[in-house]
N, C-alpha and C positions, 0 to 999 in steps of 0.2 A: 548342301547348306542352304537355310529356307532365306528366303531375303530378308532386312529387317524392317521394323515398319519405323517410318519416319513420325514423329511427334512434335510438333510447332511447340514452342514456349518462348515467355515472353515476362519480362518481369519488370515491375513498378521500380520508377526512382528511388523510393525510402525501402524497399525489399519488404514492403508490409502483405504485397497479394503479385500469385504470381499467375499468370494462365497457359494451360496444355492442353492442345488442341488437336486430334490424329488427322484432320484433314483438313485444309481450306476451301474446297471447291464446294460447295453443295449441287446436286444436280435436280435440275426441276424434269420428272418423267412424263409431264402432261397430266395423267392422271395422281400421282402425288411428289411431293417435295424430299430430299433428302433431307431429316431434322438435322440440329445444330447442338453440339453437346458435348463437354470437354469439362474439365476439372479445374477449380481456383483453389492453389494454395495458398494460405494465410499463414503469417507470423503474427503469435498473437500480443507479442509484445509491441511491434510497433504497431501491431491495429487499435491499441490501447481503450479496447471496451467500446467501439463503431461497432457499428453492422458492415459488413460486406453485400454488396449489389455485385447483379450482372445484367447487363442490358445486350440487348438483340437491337437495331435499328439500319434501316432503308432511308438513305436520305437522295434528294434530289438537288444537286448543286448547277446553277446558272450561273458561270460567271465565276470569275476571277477570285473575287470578296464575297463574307455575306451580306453583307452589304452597297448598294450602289453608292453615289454620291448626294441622292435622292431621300438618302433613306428607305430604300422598299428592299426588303429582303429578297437574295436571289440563294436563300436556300429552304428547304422545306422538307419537315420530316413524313416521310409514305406513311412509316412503321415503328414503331417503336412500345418494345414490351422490357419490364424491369421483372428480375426476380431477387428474390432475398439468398443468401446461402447460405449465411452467419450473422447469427446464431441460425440453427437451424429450424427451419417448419416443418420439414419433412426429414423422415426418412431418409437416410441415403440410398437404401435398394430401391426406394419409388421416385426416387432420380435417376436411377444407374441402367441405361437402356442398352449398354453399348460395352463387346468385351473391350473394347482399347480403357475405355471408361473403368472396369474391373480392375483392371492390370495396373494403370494408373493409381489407383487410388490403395490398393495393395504394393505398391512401391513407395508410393510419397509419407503413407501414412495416417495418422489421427486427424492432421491436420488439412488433411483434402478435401474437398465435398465438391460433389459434382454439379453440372448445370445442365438443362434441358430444353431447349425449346424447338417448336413447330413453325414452320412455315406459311401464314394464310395463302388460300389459293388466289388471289388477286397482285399476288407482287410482281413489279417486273424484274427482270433478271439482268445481272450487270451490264453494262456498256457506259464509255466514253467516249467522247469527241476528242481526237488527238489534238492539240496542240502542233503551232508551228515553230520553227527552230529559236526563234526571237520570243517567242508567250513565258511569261513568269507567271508564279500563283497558281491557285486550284484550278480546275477546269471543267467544263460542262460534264456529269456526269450521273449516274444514278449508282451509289455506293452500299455497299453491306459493312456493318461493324458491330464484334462482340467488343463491351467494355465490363471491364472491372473496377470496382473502387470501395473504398472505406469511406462512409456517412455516418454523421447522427439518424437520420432517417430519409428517406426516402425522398421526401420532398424537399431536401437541400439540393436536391439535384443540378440544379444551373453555379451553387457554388463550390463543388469536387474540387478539392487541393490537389491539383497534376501529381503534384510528389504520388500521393497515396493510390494511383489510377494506371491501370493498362488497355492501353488499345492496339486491337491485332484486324486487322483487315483482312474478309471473307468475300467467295465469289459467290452466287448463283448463279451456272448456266444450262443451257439448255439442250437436254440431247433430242437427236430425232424423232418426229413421231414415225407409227407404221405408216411407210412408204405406200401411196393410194394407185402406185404401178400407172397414175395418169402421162401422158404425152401431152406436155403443152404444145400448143399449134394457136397460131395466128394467120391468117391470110386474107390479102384485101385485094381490091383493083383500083387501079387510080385512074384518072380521065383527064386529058387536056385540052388545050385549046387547039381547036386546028387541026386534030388527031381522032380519025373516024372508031380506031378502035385502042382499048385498054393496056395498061400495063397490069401486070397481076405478080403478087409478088407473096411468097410462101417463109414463114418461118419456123422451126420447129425445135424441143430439144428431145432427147432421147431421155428423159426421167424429169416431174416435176421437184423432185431432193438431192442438190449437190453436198458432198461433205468437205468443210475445208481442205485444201489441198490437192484436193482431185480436180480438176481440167472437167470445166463446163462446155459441154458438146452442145453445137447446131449445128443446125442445115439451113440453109437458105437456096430457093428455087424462085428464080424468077424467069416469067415469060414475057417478051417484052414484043407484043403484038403495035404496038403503039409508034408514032414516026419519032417520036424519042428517042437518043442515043442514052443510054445508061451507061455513067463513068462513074470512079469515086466512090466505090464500095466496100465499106467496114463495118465489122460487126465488135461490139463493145457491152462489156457487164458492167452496168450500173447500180453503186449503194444509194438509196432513197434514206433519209434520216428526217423525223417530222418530230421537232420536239413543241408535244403535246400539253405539256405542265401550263407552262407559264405564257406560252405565245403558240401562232403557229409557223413558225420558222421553219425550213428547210431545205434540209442542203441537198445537192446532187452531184454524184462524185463519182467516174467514169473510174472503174479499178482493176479493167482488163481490156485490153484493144489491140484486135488485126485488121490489118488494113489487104486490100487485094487489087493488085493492074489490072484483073480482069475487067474486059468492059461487054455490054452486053448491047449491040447493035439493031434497031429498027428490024425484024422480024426474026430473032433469034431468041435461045432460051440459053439459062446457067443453073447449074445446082453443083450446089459447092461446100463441104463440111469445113468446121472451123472448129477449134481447140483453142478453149479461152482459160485463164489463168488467174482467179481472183486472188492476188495473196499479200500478205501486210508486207512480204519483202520486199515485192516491187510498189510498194506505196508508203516508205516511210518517209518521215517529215512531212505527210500533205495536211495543211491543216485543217479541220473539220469533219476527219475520216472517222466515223463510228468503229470501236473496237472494243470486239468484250472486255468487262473491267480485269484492268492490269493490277497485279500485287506490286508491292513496290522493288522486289527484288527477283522480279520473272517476264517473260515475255508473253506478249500473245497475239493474237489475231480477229484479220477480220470480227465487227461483230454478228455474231450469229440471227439470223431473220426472225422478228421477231412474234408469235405466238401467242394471240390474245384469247383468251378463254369466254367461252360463252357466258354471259350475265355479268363482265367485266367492265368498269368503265376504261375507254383508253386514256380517259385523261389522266388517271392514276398510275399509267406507265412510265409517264416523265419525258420515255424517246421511244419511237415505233421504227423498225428498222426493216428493209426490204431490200429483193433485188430483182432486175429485170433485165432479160437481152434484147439490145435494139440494134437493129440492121437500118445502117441509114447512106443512102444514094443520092445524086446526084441526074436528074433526067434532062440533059441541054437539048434544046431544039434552035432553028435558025433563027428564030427573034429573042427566046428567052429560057430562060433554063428554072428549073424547079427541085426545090429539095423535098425528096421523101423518104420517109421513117415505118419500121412497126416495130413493135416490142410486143414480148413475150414474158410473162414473172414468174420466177421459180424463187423456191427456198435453197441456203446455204445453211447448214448446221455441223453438229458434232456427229459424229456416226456412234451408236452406241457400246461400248464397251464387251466385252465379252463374259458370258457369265461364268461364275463360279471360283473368283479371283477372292480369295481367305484372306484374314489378318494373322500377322505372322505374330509369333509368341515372341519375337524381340525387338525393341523398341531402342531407334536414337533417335537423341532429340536436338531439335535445330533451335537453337537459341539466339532469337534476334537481340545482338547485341549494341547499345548506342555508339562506341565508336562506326562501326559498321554502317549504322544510316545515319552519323552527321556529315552535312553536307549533302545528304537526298532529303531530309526531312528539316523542319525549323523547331523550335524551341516550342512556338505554339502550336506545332501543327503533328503533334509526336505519335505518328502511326506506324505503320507497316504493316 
């Protein structure tokens, strides 16, 4: 028995437009974007002689509100493209890219028309800044949303009657590019006072692309020629998050850490592997923690390192996300002791899927229902 395929739908308060969607995730390949493209049924009695839109939009949210107390907007749209569906301008085959899209529209009927749109190659790809256990309200984040709704035209757009409107929340993320087989390495010497010769100290990992979930490998080798005592040594995976929109803020958020007794003594050497563990489990409720964008009704992880494309500006990214291993020591000597550091950056991503995975010929469909998200969502705020 073949599996079924799962189908998102979502329907407006007055039952006038409803939207079916076969996937939420979209994947950015590096070189192109997975499109976006699902079917709006309409009742045409309560659309009562509107047009039906469907919009596509990337926004960038700072902040709580959109608004501060100021007055300056802390939110700002990347993206946003409208298309018409009904009455129709096209074709329905020169909308219909997609068999879930076929299947759909051969079940629902006369009354379906499907939607279509592309991804420009300058977007960035979902992430949030987690929230702490006490934060109410929207949160820092850079979001994907299809909407549906009934208009006299186009340009009413800021005033959509909610009744007649659906909105379904969509990811972009991002899978690995081809692995470039490099070994990051880092190694330095450091020099003190009063110490004729060097500490030198090695870090390395074993691939510059970890995949969520898998155990980030080093090495650290240090030679400590130097009258320094070396104690106090851990090595720790660090998220960098630089949001680039609106300010240059940025956080630093340590999301893996072993520590080690070993000490390394005035004319000795250590080389020691470590097995580091970046994962949202062991970092939930930190707040500030970059995580690719969450649905409202799914879990997820770390956010993914983030990938800016050549002739991109980053400030159109909204947040730049990175990660780095640092090995950081402690050198005491008899009058004074000294801390030192090196870091090493690698990427953390999705590993790419396997190919040859079909759409299966049978369809159920997951119906976000409103008792189901009152109480995760507000009256004004009616997503999923």
């Amino acid at each position: 028995m073949s599996p079924k395929h799962v189908v998102f739908k979502k329907v407006s308060k007055d039952k006038s437009v409803t939207v079916y969607m076969g996937k939420r995730d979209f994947v950015d390949h590096c070189d192109f974007v997975d499109p976006v493209d699902g079917v709006v049924l309409i009742d045409q009695k309560q659309v009562k002689g509107k047009k039906v839109f469907v919009t596509l939009s990337c926004t960038f949210r700072y902040g709580q509100y959109d608004m501060d107390v100021m007055g300056v907007a802390l939110r700002r749209d990347i993206f946003l493209v409208t298309r018409q569906v009904f009455p129709e301008l096209q074709d329905k085959e020169q909308l219909t890219h997609t068999r879930i899209q076929e299947k759909l529209l051969r079940k629902l009927g006369n009354d379906a028309f499907p939607f279509y749109f592309e991804f420009p190659d300058n977007l960035p790809c979902s992430v949030t800044l987690q929230p702490g256990p006490s934060d109410v309200g929207k949160k820092c984040t850079v979001e994907f949303e299809v909407k549906a709704f009934c208009a006299d035209n186009q340009d009413t757009f800021a005033n959509i009657d909610k009744q007649s409107s659906v909105r379904l929340a969509i990811r972009k993320i991002q899978y690995s590019p081809v692995d470039t087989q490099v070994v990051p390495v880092a190694e330095t010497t450091f020099e003190f006072l009063m110490s004729d010769k060097p500490l030198h100290v090695k870090l390395s990992l074993t691939r510059e692309i970890f995949y969520h979930g898998e155990p980030v490998s080093a090495t650290v080798e240090i030679t400590n020629s130097s009258s320094r005592n070396i104690k106090d040594i851990s090595v720790s995976v660090e998220q960098v998050t630089n949001i680039v929109l609106y300010s240059n803020d940025k956080y630093v958020k340590s999301v893996a850490r072993e520590e080690t007794l070993d000490t390394v003594p005035s004319g000795t050497s250590l080389k020691r592997d470590f097995a580091l563990y970046p994962l949202l489990a062991y970092n939930k409720e930190r707040r500030g923690l970059a995580l690719d964008g969450r649905l409202k009704h799914q879990d997820t992880n770390l956010a993914s390192s983030s990938i800016v494309k050549q002739e991109v500006l980053k400030e159109i990214q909204g947040m730049l996300v990175s990660y780095k291993v640092v090995v950081r020591m402690i050198a005491s000597g008899t009058l004074a002791s000294s801390d030192v550091s090196l870091e090493v950056p690698f990427k953390l991503m999705h590993s790419k899927p396997e190919p040859g995975m079909s759409e299966s010929d049978d369809m159920v469909f997951e119906e976000f229902k409103r008792d189901f998200l009152k109480g995760v969502i507000g009256d004004d705020d009616d997503e999923a």
